[in-house]
Residue frames as a rotation matrix with the C-alpha (Angstrom) as fourth column:
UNK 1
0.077 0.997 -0.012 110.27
0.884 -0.062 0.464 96.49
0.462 -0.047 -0.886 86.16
UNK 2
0.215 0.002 -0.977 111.39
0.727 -0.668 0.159 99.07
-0.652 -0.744 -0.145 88.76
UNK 3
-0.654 -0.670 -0.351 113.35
0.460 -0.721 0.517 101.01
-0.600 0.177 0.780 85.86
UNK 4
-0.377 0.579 0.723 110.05
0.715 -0.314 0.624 101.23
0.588 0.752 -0.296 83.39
UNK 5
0.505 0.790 -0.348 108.42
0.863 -0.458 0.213 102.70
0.009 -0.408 -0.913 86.56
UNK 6
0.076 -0.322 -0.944 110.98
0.614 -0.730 0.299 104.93
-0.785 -0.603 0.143 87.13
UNK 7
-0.903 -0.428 0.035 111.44
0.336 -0.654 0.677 106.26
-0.267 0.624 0.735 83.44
UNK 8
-0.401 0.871 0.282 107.62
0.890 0.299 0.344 106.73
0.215 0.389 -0.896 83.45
UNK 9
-0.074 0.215 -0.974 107.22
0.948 -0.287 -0.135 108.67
-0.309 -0.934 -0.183 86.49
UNK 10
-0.600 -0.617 -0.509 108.32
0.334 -0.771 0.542 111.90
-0.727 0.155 0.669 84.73
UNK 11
-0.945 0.327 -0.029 106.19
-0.021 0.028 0.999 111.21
0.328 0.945 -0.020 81.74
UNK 12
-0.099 0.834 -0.543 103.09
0.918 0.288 0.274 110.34
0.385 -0.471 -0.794 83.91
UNK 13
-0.204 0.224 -0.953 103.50
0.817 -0.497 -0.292 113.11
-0.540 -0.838 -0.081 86.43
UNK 14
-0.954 -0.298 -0.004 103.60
0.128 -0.422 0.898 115.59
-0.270 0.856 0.441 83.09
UNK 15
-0.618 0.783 0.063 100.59
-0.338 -0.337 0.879 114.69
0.709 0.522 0.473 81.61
UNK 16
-0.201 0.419 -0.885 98.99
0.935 -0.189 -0.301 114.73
-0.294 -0.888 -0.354 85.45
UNK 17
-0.323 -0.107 -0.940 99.30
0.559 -0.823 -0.099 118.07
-0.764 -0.557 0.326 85.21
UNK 18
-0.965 0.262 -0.011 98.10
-0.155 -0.535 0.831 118.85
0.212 0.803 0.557 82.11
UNK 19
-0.394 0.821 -0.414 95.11
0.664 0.565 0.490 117.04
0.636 -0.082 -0.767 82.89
UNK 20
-0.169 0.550 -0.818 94.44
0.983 0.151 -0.101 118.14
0.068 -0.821 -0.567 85.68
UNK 21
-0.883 -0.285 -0.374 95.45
0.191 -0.944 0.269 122.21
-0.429 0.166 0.888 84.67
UNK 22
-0.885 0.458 -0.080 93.03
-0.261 -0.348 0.900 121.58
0.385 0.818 0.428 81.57
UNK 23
-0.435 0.603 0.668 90.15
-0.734 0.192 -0.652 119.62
-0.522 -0.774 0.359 84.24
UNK 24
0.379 0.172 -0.909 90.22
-0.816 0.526 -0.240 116.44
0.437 0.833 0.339 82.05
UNK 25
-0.253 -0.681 0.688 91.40
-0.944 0.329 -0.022 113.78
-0.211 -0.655 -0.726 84.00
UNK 26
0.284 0.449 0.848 88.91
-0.250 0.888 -0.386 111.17
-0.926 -0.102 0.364 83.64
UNK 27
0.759 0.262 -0.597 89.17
-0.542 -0.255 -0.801 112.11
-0.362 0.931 -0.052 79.96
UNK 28
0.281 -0.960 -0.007 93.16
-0.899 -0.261 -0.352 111.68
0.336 0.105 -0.936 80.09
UNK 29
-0.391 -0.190 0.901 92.91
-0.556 0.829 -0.067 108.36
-0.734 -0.527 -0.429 82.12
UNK 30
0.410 0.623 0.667 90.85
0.163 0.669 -0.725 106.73
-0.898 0.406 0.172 79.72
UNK 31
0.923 -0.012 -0.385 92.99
-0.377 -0.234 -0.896 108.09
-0.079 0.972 -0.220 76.60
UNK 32
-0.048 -0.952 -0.301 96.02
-0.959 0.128 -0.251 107.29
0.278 0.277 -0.920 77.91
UNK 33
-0.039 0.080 0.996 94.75
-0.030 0.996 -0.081 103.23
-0.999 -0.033 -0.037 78.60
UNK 34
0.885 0.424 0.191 93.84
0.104 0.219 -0.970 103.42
-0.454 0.879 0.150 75.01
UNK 35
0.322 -0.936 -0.142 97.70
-0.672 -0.120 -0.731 104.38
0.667 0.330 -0.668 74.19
UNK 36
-0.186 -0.969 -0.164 99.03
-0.976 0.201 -0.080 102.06
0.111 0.145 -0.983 75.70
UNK 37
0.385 0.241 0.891 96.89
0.178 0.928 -0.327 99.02
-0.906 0.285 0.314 74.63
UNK 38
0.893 -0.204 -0.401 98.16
-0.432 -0.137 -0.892 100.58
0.127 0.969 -0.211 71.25
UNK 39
0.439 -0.889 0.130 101.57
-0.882 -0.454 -0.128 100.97
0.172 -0.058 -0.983 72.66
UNK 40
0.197 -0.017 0.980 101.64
-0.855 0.485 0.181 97.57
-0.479 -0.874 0.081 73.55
UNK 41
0.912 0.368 0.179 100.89
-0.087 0.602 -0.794 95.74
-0.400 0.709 0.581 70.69
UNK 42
0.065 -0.888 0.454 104.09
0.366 0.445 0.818 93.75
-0.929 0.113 0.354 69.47
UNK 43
0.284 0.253 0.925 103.57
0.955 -0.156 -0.251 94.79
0.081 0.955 -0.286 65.61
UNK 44
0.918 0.132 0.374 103.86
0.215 -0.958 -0.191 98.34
0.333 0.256 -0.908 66.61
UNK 45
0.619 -0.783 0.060 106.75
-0.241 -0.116 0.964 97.96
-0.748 -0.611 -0.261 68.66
UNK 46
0.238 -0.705 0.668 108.54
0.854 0.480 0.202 95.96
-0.463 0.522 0.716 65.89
UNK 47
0.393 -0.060 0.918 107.32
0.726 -0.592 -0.349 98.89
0.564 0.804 -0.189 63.20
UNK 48
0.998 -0.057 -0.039 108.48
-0.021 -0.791 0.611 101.42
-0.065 -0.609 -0.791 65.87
UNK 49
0.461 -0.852 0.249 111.94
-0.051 0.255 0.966 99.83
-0.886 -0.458 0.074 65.96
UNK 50
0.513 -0.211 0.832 112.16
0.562 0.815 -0.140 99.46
-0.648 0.540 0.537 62.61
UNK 51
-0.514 -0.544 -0.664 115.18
0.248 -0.835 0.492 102.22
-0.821 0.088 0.564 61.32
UNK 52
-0.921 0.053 0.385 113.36
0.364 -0.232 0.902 102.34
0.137 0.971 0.194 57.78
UNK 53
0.237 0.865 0.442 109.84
0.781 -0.440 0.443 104.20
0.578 0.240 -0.780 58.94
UNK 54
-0.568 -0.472 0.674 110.34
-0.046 -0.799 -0.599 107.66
0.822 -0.371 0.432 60.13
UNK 55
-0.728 0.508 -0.459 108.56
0.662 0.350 -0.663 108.48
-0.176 -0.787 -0.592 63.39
UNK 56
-0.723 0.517 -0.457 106.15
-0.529 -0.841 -0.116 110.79
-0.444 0.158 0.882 61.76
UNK 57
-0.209 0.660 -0.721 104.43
-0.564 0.521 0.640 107.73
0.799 0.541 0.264 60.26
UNK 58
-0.311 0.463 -0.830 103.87
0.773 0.631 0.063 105.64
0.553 -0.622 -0.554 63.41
UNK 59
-0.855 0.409 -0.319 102.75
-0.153 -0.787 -0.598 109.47
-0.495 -0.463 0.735 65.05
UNK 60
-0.600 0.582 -0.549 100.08
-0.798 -0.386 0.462 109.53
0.057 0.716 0.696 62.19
UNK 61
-0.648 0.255 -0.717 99.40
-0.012 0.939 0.345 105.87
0.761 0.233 -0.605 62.72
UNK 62
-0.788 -0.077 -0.611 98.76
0.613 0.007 -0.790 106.36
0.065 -0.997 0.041 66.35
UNK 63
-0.856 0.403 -0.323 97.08
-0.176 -0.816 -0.551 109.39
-0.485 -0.415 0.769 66.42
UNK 64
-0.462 0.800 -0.383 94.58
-0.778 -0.158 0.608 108.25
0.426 0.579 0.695 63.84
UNK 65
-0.293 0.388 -0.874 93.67
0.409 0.877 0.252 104.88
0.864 -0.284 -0.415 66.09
UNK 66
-0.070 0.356 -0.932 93.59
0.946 0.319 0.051 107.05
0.316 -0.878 -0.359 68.92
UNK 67
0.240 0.142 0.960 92.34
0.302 -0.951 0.065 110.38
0.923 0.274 -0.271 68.24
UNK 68
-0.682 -0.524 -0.510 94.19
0.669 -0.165 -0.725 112.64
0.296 -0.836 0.463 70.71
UNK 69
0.065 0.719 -0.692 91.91
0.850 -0.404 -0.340 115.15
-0.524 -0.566 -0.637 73.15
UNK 70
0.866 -0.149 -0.478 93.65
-0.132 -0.989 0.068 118.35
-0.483 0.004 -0.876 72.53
UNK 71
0.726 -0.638 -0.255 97.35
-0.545 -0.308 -0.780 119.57
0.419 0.705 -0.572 71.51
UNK 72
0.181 -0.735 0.653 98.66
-0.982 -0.166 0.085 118.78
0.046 -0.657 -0.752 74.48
UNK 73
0.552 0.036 0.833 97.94
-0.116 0.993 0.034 114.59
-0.825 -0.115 0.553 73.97
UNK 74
0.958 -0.264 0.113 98.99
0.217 0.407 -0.887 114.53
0.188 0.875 0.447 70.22
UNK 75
0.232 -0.938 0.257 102.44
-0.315 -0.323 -0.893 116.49
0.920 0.126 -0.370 71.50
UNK 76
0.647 0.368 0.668 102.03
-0.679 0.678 0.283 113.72
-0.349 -0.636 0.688 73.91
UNK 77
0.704 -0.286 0.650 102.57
0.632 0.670 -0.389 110.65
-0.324 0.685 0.653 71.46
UNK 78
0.728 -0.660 0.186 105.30
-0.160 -0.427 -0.890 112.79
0.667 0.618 -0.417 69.89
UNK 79
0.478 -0.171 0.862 107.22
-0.878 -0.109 0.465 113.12
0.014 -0.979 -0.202 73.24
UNK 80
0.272 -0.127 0.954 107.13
-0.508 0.823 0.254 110.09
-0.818 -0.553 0.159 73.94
UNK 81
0.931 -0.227 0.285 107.95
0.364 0.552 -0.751 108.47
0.013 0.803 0.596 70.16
UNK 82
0.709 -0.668 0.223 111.12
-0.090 -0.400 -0.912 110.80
0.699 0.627 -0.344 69.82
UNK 83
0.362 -0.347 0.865 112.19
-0.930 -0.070 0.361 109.48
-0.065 -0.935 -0.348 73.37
UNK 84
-0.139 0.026 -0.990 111.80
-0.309 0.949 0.069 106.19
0.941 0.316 -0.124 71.82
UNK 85
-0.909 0.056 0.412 109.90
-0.414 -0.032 -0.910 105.59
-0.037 -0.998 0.053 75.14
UNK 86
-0.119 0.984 -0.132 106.87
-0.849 -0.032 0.527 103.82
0.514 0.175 0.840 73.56
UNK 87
-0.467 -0.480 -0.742 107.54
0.138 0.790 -0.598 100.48
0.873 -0.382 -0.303 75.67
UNK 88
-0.949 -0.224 -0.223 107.07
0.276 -0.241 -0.931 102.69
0.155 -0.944 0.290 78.72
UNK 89
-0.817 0.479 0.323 103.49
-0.398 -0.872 0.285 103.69
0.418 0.104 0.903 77.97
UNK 90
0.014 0.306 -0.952 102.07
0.109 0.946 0.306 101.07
0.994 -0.107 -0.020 79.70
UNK 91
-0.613 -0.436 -0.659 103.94
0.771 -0.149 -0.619 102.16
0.171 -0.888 0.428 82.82
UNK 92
-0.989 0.072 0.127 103.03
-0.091 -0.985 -0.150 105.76
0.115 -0.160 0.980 82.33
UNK 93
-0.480 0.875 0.064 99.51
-0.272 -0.218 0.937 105.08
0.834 0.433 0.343 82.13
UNK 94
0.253 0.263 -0.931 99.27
0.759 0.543 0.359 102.98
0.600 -0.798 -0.062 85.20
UNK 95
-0.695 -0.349 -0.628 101.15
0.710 -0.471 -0.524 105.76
-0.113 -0.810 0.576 87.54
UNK 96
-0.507 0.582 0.635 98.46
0.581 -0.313 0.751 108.17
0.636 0.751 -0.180 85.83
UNK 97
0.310 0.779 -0.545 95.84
0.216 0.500 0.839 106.38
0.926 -0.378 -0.013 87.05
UNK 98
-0.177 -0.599 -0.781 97.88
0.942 0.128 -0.312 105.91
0.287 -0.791 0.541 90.52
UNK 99
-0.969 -0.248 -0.012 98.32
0.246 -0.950 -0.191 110.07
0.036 -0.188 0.982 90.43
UNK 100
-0.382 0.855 0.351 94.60
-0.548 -0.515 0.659 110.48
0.744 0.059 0.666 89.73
UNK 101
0.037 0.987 -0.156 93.56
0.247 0.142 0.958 108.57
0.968 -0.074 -0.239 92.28
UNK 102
-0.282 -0.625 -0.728 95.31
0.946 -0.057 -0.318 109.83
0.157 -0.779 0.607 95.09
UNK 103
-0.969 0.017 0.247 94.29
0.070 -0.937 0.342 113.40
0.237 0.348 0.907 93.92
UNK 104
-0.298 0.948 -0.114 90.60
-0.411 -0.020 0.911 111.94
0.862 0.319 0.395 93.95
UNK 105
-0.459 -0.085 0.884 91.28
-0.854 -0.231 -0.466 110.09
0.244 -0.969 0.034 97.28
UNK 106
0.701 0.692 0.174 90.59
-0.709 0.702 0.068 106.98
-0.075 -0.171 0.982 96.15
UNK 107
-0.437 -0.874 0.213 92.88
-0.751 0.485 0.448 103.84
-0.495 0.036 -0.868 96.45
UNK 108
0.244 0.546 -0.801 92.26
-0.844 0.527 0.102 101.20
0.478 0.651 0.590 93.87
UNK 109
-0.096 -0.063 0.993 91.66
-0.790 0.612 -0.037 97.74
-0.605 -0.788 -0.109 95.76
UNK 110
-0.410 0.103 -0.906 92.38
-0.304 0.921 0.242 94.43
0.860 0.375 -0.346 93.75
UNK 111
0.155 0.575 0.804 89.82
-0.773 0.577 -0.263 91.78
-0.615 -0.580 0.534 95.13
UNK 112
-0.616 -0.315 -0.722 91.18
-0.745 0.532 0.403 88.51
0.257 0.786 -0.562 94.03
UNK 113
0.091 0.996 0.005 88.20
-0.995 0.091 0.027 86.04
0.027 -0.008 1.000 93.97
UNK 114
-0.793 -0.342 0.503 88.38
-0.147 0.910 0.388 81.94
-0.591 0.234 -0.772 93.97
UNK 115
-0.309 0.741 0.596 84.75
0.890 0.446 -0.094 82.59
-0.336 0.502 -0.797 92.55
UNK 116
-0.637 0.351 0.686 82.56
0.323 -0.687 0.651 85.34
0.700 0.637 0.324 90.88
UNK 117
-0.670 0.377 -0.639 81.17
0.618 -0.194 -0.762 87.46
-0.411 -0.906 -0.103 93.34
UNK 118
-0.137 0.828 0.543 77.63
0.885 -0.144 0.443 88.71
0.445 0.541 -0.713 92.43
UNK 119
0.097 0.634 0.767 76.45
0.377 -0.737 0.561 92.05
0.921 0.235 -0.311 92.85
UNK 120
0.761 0.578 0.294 75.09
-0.067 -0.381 0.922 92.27
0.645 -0.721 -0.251 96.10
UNK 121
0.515 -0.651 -0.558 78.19
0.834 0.227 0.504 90.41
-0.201 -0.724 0.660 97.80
UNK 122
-0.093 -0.646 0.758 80.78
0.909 -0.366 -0.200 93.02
0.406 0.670 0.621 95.98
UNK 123
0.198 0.280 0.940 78.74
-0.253 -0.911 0.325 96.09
0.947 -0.302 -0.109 97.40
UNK 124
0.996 0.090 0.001 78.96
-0.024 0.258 0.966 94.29
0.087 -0.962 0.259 101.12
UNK 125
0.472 -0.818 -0.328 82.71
0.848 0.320 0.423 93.65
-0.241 -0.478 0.844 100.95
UNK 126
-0.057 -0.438 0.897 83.57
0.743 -0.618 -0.255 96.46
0.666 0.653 0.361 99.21
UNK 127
0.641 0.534 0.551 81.54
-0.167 -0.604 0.780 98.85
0.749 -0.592 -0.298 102.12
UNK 128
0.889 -0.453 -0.071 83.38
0.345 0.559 0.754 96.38
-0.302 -0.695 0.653 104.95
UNK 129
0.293 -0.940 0.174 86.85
0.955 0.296 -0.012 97.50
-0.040 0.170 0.985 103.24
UNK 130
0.156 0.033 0.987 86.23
0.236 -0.972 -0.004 100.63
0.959 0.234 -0.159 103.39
UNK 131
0.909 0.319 0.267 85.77
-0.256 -0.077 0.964 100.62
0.328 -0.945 0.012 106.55
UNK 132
0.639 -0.757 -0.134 88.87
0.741 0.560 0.371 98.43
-0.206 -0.336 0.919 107.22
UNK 133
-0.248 -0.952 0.177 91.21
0.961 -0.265 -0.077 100.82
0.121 0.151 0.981 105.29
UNK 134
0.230 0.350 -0.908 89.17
0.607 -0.781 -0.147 104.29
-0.761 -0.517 -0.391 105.98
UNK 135
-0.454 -0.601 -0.658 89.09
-0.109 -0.695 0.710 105.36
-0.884 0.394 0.250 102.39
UNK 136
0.411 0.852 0.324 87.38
-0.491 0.506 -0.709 105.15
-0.768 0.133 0.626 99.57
UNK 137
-0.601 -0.546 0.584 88.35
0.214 0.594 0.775 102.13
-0.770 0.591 -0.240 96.79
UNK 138
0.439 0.424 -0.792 87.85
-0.895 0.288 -0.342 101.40
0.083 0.859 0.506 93.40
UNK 139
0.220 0.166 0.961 87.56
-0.496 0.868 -0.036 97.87
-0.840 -0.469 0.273 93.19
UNK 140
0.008 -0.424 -0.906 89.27
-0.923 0.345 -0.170 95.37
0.385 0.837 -0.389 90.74
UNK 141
-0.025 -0.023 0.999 88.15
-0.434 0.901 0.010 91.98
-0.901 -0.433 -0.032 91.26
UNK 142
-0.331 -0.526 -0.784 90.30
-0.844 0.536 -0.004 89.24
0.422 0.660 -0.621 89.26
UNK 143
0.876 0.425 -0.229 89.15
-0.425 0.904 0.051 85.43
0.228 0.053 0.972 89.30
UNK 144
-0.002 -0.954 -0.300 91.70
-0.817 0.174 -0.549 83.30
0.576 0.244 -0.780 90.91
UNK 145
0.772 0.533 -0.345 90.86
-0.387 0.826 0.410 79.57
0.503 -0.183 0.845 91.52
UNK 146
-0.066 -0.993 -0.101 94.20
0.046 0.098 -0.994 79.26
0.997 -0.070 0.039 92.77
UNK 147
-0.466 0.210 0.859 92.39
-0.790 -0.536 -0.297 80.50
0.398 -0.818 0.416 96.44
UNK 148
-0.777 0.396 -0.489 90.07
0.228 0.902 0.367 77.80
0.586 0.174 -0.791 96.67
UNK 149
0.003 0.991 -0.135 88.30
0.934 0.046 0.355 79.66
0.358 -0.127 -0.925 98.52
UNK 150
0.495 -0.132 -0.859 87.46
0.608 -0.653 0.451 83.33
-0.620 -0.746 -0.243 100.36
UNK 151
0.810 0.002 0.587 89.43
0.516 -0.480 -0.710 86.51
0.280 0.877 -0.390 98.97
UNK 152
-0.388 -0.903 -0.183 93.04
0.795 -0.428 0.429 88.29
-0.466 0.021 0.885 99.04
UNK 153
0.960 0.280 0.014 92.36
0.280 -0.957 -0.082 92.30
-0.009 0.083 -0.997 99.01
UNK 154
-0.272 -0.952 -0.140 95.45
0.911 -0.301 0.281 94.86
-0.310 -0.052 0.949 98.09
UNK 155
0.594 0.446 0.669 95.39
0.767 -0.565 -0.304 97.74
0.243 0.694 -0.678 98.62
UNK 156
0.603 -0.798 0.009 98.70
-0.747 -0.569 -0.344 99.60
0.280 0.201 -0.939 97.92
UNK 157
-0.307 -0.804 -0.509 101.01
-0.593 0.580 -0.558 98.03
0.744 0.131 -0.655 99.35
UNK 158
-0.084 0.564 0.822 98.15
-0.890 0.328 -0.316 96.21
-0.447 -0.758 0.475 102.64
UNK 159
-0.467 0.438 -0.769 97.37
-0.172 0.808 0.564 92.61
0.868 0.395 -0.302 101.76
UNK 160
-0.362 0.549 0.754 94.35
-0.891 0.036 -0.453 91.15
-0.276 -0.835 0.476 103.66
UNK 161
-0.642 -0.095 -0.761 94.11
-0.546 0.754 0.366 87.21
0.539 0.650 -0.536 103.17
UNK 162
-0.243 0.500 0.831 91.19
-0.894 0.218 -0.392 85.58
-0.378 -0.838 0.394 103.97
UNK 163
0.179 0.141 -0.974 91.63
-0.849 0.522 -0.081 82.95
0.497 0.841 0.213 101.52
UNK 164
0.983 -0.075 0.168 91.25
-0.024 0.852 0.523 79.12
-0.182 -0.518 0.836 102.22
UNK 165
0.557 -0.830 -0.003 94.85
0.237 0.163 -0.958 78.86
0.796 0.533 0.288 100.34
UNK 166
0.035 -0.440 0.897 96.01
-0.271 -0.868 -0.415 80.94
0.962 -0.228 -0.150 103.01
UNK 167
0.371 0.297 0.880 94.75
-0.906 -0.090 0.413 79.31
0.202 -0.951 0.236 105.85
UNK 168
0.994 -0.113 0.010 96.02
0.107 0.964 0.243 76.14
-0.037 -0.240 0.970 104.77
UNK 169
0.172 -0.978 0.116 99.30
0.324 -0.055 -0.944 77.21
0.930 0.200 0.308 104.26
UNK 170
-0.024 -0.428 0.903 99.48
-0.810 -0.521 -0.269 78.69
0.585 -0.739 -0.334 107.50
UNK 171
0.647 0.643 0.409 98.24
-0.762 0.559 0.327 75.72
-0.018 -0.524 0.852 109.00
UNK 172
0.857 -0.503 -0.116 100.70
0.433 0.823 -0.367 73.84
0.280 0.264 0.923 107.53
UNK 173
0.270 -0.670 0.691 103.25
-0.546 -0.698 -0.464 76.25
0.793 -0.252 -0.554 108.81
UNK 174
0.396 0.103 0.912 101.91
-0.886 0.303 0.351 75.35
-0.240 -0.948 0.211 112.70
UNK 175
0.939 0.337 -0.062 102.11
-0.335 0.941 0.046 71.78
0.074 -0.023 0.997 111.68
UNK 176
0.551 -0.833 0.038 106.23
0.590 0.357 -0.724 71.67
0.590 0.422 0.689 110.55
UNK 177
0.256 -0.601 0.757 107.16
-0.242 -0.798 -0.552 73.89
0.936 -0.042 -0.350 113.01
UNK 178
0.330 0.418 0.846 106.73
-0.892 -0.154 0.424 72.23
0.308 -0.895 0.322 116.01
């Protein structure tokens, strides 16, 4: 895992800067998720791997599922095909993202849930975490009955557990230690 991030980093931090040079970011975040839900896809990997198609036909393939912005995306997907680095585009998107939001000064906050939190709660904890971490988030809130109750915030590398899961495990901590 560490090595995808690290062979990304280079490949991300790249088309940062184009973005941001060309004032497309949002544009660029949202094209490069779309590459690498392509990039992902097991089929393409195989046909990628496969010594009998040239990479000018999975470039063409690509580019026609995921029309590129400008020059600078389509000699993108090249780049990154003749690296044989299409694996990594997954990665590369995610640090992107990561690079744009630092730039934007936001920190993206998983909110892991034991339940669906409506509307109104979401805006209230979401305000409250601000506060807590003095920044603003983008929220990402994942269902995980696994909590049983309450919620487990991250954001970067912070965890804040207010989860019942949590409390009982500590609890049970107190209980065997003593």
């Amino acid at each position: 895992m560490a090595e995808l991030a690290t062979i990304a980093r280079p490949y991300a931090e790249a088309a940062f800067r184009v973005a941001q040079k060309s004032g497309k970011l949002t544009a660029w975040s949202k094209w490069l998720r779309a590459f690498a839900h392509a990039a992902s896809h097991l089929d393409l990997l195989k046909l990628a791997a496969n010594p009998k198609v040239k990479l000018t036909q999975i470039s063409e393939l690509l580019l026609e599922v995921i029309p590129p912005l400008d020059k600078h995306a389509e000699n993108f997907v090249h780049i990154v095909l003749e690296a044989k680095r299409l694996e990594v585009v997954p990665a590369i998107a995610q640090q992107f993202d990561a690079l744009k939001s630092v730039h934007e000064g936001v920190a993206d906050a998983l909110i892991e849930s034991a339940f669906a939190l409506d509307a109104e709660t979401l805006e209230s904890l979401v305000s409250a975490l601000k506060r807590r971490f003095g920044q603003d988030l983008a929220p990402h809130v994942k269902i995980e009955p696994a909590l049983i109750g309450g919620v487990r915030v991250t954001v970067g590398d912070e965890v804040l557990d207010t989860s019942v899961r949590a409390q009982l495990e500590k609890m049970q901590a107190a209980l065997t230690h003593q």
